[in-house]
N, C-alpha and C positions, 0 to 999 in steps of 0.2 A: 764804707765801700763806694757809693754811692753820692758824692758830696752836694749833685745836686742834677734834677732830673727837672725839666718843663716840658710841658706839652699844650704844643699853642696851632689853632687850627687843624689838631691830626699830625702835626711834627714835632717830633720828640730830637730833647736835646738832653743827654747826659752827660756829665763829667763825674770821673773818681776823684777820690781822693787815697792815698798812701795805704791804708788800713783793710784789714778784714780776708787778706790771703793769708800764700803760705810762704812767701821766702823769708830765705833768711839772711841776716845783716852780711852785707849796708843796702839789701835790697825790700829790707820789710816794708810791709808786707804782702802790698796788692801791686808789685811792677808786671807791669802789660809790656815791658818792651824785651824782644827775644832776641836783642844785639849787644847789650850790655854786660854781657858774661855773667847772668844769673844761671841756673840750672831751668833746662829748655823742661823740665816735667811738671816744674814750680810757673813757668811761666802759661804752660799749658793748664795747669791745674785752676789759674789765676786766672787768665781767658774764660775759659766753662765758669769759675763762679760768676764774673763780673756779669758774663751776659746773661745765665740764668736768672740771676736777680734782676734783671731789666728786661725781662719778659722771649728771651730773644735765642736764639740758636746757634750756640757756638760755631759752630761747625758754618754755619750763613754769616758771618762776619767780614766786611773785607776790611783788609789791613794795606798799608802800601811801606814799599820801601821807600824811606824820607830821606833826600841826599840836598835840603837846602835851595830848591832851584826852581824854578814856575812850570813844571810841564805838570798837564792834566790829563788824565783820563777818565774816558764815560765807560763805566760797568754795570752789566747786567748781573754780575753773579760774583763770587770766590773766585780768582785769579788760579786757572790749570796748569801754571807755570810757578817751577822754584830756580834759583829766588824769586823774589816777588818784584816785578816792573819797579824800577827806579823812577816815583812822581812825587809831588808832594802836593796834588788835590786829585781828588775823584771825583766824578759827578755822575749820577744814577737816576733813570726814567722810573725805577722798577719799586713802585711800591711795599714794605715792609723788608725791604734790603738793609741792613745798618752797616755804615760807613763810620771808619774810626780813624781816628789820627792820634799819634803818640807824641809827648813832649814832655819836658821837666826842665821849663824855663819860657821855650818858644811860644808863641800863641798860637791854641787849636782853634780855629774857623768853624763853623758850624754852620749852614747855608739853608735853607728850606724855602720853596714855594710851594706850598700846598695846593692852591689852587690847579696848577698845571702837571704837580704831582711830580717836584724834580728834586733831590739833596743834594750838596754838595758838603764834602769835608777837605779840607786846606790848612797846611801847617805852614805856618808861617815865621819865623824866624828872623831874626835880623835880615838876613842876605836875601832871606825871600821875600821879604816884608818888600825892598828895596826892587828886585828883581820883578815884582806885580803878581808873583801868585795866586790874589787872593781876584784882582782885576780879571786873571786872566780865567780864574773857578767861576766869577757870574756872567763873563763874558760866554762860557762854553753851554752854563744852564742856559741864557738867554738864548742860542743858537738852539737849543732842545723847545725850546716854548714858555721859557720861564719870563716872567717881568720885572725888572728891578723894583717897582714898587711895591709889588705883593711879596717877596723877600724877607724873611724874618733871620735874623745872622743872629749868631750866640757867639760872645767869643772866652774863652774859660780859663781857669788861672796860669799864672804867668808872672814872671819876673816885672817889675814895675817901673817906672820911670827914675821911682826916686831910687831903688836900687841897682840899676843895668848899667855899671859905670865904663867908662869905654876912651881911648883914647881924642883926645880932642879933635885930629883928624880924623877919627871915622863920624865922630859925632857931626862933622862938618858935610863928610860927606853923606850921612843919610840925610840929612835935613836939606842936604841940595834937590832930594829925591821926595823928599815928607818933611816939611818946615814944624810940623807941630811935633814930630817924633825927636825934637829937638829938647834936651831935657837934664838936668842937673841934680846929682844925689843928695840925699838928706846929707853929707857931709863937704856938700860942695865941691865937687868935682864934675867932670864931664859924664854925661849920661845918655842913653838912647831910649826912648818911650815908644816900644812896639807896637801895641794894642790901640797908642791914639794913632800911629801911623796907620793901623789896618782900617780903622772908622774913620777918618778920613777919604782913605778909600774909597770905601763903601758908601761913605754918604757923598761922594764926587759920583759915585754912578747911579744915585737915585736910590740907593737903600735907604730906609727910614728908619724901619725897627731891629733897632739895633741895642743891645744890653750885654756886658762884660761882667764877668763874674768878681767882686770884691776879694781876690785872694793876690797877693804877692807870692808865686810860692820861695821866693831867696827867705821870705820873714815867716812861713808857715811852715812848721812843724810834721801839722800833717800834709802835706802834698813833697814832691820830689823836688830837687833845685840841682843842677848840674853844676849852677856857679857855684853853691854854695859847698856841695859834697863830693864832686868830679865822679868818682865810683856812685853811683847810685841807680834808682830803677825810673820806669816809666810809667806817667799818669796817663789816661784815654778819654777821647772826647768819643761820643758815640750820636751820629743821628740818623733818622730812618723816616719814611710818614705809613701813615695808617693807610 
C-alpha cells in the first residue's frame, strides 16, 4: 500500500504503490484518483485506508484538482469548495496538514522545510515540468519563510527517461526549457527525462537534498502507468511535518 514512507527532520514523505485496496480491474487495487471513472466509494474506501495506515485523517487530506499548469496555492485546511481549485502545487504553514498529489506517470514533488515549518506538494508533468511549477511551489514557500537550503524535496515514481518516448520536436522543445530532460529510450528513439528536469530545477534554486524514488512506473507492475494502460488508476504522494 505504502511503497515507501521517510521521515526526515519531522517531515514525512509517502508514496503508494497500486496494491492493498479495493477496486476493481483495471483500477486495482489502491487508485487514489476520483476522475478516472473508477466507482467514487472504491476510491473513497481507498483514501480512508491509505491515510489510516500513515497515521493521518482522512477526512484532513488536501487533494487538488491537477490540470498540468504552474498555479499554486497556500492552504490551511480541506478545500470548502467542489470542485476542487484547479492548481497543481499547494503549499501549507499549518503543521500536521498532509498535502497529496495524484499521478501515474507524471512526477509527484514532495517539498518540506522543517525548520520554518512549510510543505509543499507539486505535480509535475511534462508541460508543468516546462511551464516551472515546481520553481514556482519553492518560490511561494520561500515567500512564507522557508529557505531553499534547508529544503528537503522527494520526488516519487514516475515514467523514466529511458521509457517517456516523445516526438522529436517536443523533445526539442523541453530541452530548449531543461537541456538535461533531454533523453533517448532503451530502444532508441526520442525521449523526455521529467524527474532530472525537476532536480535540475531544484538544484538551480539552491535545494540540495534531493532523492527520487528508483521506480519507472511504465516498467513496474506494481505502480500505475497511463502510458502504458491509458484506463487505469491513481498513485499518491503524501507529505505533512510534525
Amino acid at each position: 500500500m505504502i511503497g515507501q514512507h521517510d521521515i526526515v527532520g519531522g517531515a514525512h514523505f509517502a508514496f503508494t504503490d497500486r496494491w492493498g485496496g479495493v477496486s476493481a480491474a483495471p483500477y486495482e487495487e489502491l487508485n487514489l484518483g476520483g476522475a478516472v471513472g473508477d466507482d467514487p466509494d472504491a476510491v473513497r474506501t481507498n483514501r480512508e485506508l491509505a491515510a489510516k495506515s500513515l497515521g493521518l485523517d482522512p477526512a484532513g487530506v488536501v487533494w487538488m484538482n491537477q490540470v498540468h499548469g504552474a498555479d499554486v496555492a497556500v492552504v490551511d485546511g480541506p478545500w470548502d469548495t467542489s470542485p476542487l481549485p484547479s492548481v497543481d502545487a499547494i503549499v501549507t504553514v499549518r503543521r500536521g496538514l498532509a498535502l497529496a498529489v495524484l499521478t501515474a506517470d507524471c512526477v509527484p514533488v514532495l517539498l518540506a522545510d522543517p525548520v520554518a515549518g512549510i510543505a509543499a506538494a507539486a505535480h509535475a508533468g511534462r508541460p508543468g515540468m516546462v511551464a516551472g511549477v515546481v520553481p514556482a511551489a519553492v518560490e511561494a514557500m520561500v515567500k512564507l519563510g522557508a529557505e531553499p537550503d534547508r529544503i528537503t524535496a522527494r520526488t516519487g515514481p514516475a515514467v523514466c527517461g529511458r521509457c517517456y518516448e516523445v516526438p522529436d520536436v517536443m523533445r526539442t522543445e523541453v530541452a530548449a526549457v531543461e537541456p538535461v530532460a533531454y533523453s533517448e529510450t532503451s530502444w532508441g528513439t526520442p525521449a523526455v527525462d521529467v524527474t532530472a528536469g525537476v532536480h535540475a530545477q531544484l538544484e538551480r534554486l539552491g535545494v540540495r537534498d534531493l532523492e527520487q524514488a528508483p521506480v519507472c512506473t511504465l516498467e513496474s507492475g506494481d505502480h500505475f502507468s497511463y502510458r502504458r494502460d491509458r484506463t487505469t488508476g491513481r498513485l499518491a504522494g503524501y507529505v505533512w511535518l510534525d
